[in-house]
Every structure is written in structure tokens, then in C-alpha cells.
Residue, then its C-alpha position, 0 to 999 in steps of 0.5 A: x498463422x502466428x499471432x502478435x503477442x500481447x503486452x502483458x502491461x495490457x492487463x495491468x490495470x494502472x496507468x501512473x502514479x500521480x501526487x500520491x494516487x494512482x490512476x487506473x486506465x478508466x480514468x478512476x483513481x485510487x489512494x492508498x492508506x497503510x493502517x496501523x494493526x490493533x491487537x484485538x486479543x489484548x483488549x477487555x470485553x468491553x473494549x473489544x464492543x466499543x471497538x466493533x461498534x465504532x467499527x460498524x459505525x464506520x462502515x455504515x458512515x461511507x457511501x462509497x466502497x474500500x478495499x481493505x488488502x493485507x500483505x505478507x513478506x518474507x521480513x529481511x533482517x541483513x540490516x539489523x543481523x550488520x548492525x550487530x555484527x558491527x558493534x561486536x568490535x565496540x564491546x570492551x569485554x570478552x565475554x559480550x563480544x562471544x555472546x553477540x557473536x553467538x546470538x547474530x549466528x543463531x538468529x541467522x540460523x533460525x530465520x534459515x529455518x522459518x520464515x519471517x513474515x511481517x504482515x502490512x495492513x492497507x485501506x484503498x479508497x476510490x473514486x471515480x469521476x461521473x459517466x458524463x466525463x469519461x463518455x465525452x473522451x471515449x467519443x472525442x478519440x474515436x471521432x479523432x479530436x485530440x482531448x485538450x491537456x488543460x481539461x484532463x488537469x481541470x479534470x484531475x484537479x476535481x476527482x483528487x479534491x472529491x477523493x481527498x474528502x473521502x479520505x479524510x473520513x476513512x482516517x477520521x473513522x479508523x481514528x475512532x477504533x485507535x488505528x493511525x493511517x498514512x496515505x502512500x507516496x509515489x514511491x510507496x505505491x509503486x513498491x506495492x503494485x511492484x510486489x503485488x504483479x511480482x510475488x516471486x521477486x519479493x525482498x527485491x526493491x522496485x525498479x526506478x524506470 
């Protein structure tokens, strides 16, 4: 006997994405910072200590747990390989236009031959609202009562302002060792759950609908 198939979106674990967090199916939410790199090697030795004593400091400040997720694309460079190719028709010397030319075909053929990774650095910051709330409406829908839609924004409204706080602190330690931090959009959120569920279709943009 043949059994019903399963939607694969029963296994992804996000709901939507609202003002900027992204709410899981438990009700949790989640927001996202992209976090600047800081080249590590480069610093004195004493640097490198004061970096990884504010760092520890830090993690010793939280009382919540973050995830700290790195991604690695294949880096497009079409745009810039165009830019060049058309400022070619702008050069008034002969010899600049010949060695722009053979600069754009040579870089397009080395990133034929290697692969161009750029590498993006992400702190997820979590928050998830008390037990209580979400036993109160597991039982309102299997005892069949509708749970009201002002109560979910009431909701809403108290989990994004406890998980602003804790935002605010992860940027103001991360500040501390000279890494700048930006929360996602909407938009950015969906690209990145996009590519992080379809590794295989990266360097495409993520569908609007």
C-alpha cells in the first residue's frame, strides 16, 4: 500500500520571517547578526590576549546560548569582470585598452580554474518564550478553541523586545574585541535559510514567493 508522501517543508524547522527575526514552528524566534572578520594573525601579542580576554569575557556575560555559523560561497565576480569590460571603450590609449582586455581574460580564466570562496561570518541569538505560553496553545488547539490574534501580537511584541535585549549585549561585547555587527532584514534572512536548505543552487538569488 502506498503511503502519502510527506512535504519536505514539514522538516524545515521556520515558520516566517517577521520584522527582521525569524520565527521557528515552536514559537521560538531568532535573530541574526552578520559579524565583521578580524584578522587575528596581524595583531601583537598582546592584542591577540586583550582580544581573547574580551572575548571570554563575553561569553561569560551571556546567559543565554549563540550560535556562531560561518558560510562559504563560490564569490561571483560577472558584475566587476562587466564593469571592466565596459571602461575599456573609455581608455584614450591604445596600450591601456589592450592591457584591460588581457587583464579581464585572465582573471576570467583563473576563477575557471580555482574557486573563489568568500566566507560570511553570522551570530544567531535566540529567544524562547516561557513554557507556560506555549502549553496554553498546544491545549487551546487540540481542545479546538481558536487562539486569539491579538494575544499572538501581545505575544510577539514581549518575546522581540526580551530578544532585542539580548542583541544589544551580544553587539556591545563583540564591539568590545573590534568586530561590527548588523542584524539581517527579511530579505537577508530569507537568502540565507535559501542557500543554507539549497547548497546546490548557490549564486542563484532566492525565490520572492
Amino acid at each position: 500500500m502506498a503511503t502519502k508522501a510527506t512535504p519536505t517543508q514539514l522538516f524545515v524547522p521556520l515558520k516566517e520571517v517577521r520584522d527582521g527575526f525569524a520565527i521557528l514552528r515552536d514559537g521560538s524566534l531568532r535573530a541574526i547578526l552578520m559579524v565583521s572578520s578580524i584578522n587575528f594573525a596581524l595583531k601583537s601579542q598582546d592584542e591577540q590576549t586583550a582580544i581573547l580576554s574580551q572575548f571570554q569575557a563575553f561569553l561569560n556575560t551571556i546567559d543565554f546560548s549563540i550560535q556562531i555559523y560561518i558560510q562559504s560561497r563560490r564569490l561571483d565576480i560577472t558584475p566587476y569582470l562587466e564593469l571592466l569590460a565596459s571602461k575599456e571603450k573609455d581608455q584614450d590609449n591604445d596600450l591601456m585598452r589592450v592591457q584591460l582586455r588581457e587583464y579581464v581574460e585572465f582573471i576570467r580564466t583563473f576563477v575557471k580554474e580555482v574557486d573563489i570562496m568568500a566566507k560570511s561570518f553570522f551570530v544567531v541569538v535566540p529567544y524562547s518564550p516561557p513554557a507556560l505560553n506555549i502549553k496554553k496553545d498546544v491545549n487551546a488547539l487540540l481542545s479546538g478553541r481558536r487562539v486569539g490574534g491579538q494575544t499572538h501580537a501581545i505575544e510577539f511584541e514581549e518575546s522581540r523586545s526580551q530578544l532585542e535585549q539580548r542583541i544589544a549585549v551580544v553587539e556591545q561585547g563583540l564591539s568590545r574585541i573590534g568586530a561590527r555587527s548588523i542584524p539581517l532584514g527579511n530579505d537577508e534572512i530569507v537568502e540565507l535559510f535559501y542557500h543554507l536548505f539549497n547548497p546546490s543552487e548557490d549564486g542563484r538569488q532566492a525565490p520572492t514567493r
